[in-house]
C-alpha positions in Angstrom: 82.4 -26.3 7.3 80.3 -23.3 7.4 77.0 -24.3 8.0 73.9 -23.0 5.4 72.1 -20.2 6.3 68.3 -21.4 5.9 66.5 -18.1 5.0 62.6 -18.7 6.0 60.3 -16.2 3.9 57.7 -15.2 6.0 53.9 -14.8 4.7 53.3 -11.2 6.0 49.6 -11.6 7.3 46.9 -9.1 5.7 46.0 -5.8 6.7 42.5 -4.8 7.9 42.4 -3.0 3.9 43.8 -6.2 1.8 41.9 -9.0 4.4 39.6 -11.0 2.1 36.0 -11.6 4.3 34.8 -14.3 5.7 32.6 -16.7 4.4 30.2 -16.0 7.2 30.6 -12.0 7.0 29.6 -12.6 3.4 26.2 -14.3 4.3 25.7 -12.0 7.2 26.0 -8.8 4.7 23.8 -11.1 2.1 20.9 -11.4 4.4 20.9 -7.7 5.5 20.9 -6.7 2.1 17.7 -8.5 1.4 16.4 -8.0 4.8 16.8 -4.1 3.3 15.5 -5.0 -0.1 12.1 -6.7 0.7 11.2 -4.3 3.6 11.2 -1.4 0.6 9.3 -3.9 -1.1 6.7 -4.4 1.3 6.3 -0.6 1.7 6.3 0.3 -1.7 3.3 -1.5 -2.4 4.9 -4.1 -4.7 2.9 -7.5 -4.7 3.5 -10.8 -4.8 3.6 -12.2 -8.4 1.2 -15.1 -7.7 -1.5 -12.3 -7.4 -0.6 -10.5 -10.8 0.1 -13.1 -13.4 -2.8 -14.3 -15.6 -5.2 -11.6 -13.8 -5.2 -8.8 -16.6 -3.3 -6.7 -14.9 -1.8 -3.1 -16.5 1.1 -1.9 -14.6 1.4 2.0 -13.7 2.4 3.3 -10.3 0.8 0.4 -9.1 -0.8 -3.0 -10.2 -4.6 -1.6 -11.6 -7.4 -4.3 -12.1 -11.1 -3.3 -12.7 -14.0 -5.4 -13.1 -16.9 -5.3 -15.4 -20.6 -4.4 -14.1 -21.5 -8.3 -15.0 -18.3 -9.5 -13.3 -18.8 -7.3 -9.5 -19.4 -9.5 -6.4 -22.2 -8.2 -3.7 -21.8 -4.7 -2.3 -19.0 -4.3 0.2 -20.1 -2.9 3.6 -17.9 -1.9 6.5 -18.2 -0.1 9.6 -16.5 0.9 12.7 -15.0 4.2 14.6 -12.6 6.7 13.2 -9.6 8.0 15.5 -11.9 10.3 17.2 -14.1 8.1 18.1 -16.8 9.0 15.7 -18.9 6.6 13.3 -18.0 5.9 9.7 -19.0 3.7 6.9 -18.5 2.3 3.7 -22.5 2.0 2.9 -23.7 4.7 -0.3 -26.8 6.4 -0.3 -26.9 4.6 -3.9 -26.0 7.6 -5.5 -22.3 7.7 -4.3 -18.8 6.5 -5.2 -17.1 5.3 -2.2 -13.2 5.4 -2.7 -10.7 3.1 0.3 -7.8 3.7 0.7 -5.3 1.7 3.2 -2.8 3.7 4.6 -0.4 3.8 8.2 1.5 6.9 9.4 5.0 5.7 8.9 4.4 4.2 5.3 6.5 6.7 2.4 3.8 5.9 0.0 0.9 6.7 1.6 2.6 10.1 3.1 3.8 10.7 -1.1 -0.1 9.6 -2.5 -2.1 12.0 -0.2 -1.8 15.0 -2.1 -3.4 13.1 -5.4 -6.0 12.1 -3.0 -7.1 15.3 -1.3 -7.1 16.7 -4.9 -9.7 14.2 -5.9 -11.2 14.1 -2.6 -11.7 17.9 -3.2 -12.8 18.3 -6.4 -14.8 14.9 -7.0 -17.1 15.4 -4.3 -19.7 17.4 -6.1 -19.4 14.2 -8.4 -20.7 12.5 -5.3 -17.4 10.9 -4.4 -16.5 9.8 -1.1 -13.1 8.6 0.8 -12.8 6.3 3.5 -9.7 5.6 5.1 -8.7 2.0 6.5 -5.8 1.6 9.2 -5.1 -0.7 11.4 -1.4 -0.2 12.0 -1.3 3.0 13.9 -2.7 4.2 17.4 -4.8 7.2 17.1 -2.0 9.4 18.3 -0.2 8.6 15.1 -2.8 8.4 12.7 -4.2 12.2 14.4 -0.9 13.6 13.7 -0.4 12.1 10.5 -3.9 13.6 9.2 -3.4 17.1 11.0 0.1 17.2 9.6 -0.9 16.1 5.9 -4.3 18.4 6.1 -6.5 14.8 5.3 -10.5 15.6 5.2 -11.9 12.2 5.2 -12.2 9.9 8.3 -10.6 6.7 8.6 -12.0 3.4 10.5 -9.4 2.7 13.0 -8.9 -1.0 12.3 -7.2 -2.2 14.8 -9.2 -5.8 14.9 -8.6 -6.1 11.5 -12.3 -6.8 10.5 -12.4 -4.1 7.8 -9.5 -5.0 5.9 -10.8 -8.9 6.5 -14.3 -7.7 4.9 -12.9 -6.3 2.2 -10.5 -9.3 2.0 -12.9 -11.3 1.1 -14.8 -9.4 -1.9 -11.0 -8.5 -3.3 -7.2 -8.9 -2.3 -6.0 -6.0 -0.5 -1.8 -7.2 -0.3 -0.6 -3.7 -0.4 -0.2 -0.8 1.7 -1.4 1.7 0.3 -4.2 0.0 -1.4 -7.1 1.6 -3.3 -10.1 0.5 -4.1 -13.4 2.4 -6.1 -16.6 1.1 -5.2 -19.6 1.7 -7.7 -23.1 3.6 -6.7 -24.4 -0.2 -5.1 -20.9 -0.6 -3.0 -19.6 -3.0 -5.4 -15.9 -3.3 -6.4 -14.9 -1.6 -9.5 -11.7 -1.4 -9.3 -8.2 -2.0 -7.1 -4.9 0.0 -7.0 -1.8 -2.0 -5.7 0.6 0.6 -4.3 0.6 4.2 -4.6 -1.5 6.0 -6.8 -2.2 9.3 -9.0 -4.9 11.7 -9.5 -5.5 11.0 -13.0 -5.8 7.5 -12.2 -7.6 7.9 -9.6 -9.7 10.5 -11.5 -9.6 8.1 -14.8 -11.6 5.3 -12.2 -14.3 7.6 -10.6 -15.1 8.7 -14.6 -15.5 4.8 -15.6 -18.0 4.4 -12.8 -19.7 7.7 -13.2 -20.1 6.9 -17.0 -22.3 3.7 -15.9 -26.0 3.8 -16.0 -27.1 4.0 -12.4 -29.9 1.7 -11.4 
């Protein structure tokens, strides 16, 4: 008898190309992705939704709130050292708007916002307007270069204790980097800009307060 021939069909194994991934390849790639996803976030400005809903809140290039005359807490006053070394101040002569602004060197939207700032900066201070930066991210090597390079005019309180942004922590939520925030002729908070901002916001702010009767 001629024995059977058994033919045995292999499974041919799959190529690098065809190879489905892992299950744990999958969740690796997952978890960079949103690694990816909220670090944009974070830089962008974007803010948590906990401190937008129910707030009154008109979104823009970033999350705007204002606040009435009747409705502004007690004058916000900070002080410190800029990266030179030299004094500045949030305190108003009571006859001047006092604009902050948060900002670090390696942030894209404060490097992509200062141009609408110098131009108010510029042309708002015969208006009495005045800008104070706030950072407490970079040494003053980095925050030097980022000002020489970008042609900034105003000084900024090198905050690396964190006591400025705390101050003004407590008088308003300051989330986002950048962060903006007008303060009215007493140093008051009249209004806060999540993220990065225009000029004719900006400009749109400074008119709101100007407009008010000054006491």
């Amino acid at each position: 008898m001629i024995p059977a021939v058994l033919a045995v069909r292999r499974r041919a194994r799959p190529t690098a190309a065809h190879r489905t991934p892992s299950r744990s390849a999958v969740i690796v790639v997952a978890a960079a992705t949103a690694l990816l996803v909220s670090s944009c976030t974070a830089e962008s400005g974007n803010t948590d939704t906990g401190d937008v809903v129910g707030q009154g809140y008109a979104s823009g290039d970033g999350s705007l709130q204002t606040w009435s005359v009747a409705d502004r807490t007690d004058p916000v006053e900070i002080s410190g050292t800029d990266f030179s070394g030299d004094p500045v101040d949030t305190i108003g002569d009571g006859d001047e708007i006092v604009v902050l602004n948060t900002w670090y060197a390696a942030c894209p939207p404060c490097r992509a916002e200062v141009p609408a700032l110098l131009e108010v900066a510029t042309e708002r201070a015969s208006d009495g307007v005045r800008l104070v930066g706030i950072n407490g991210t970079d040494d003053s090597g980095a925050a030097l270069a980022f000002e020489r390079e970008h042609g900034v005019t105003w000084p900024s309180i090198a905050d690396t204790d964190g006591s400025a942004v705390a101050a003004l922590q407590d008088v308003v939520p300051v989330q986002a980097v950048p962060t903006t925030v007008v303060l009215d002729r007493q140093g008051r908070v009249a209004a806060r800009v999540l993220g990065q901002i225009e000029a004719s916001t900006l400009d749109g702010l400074i008119d709101d307060v100007l407009a008010e009767p000054s006491t």
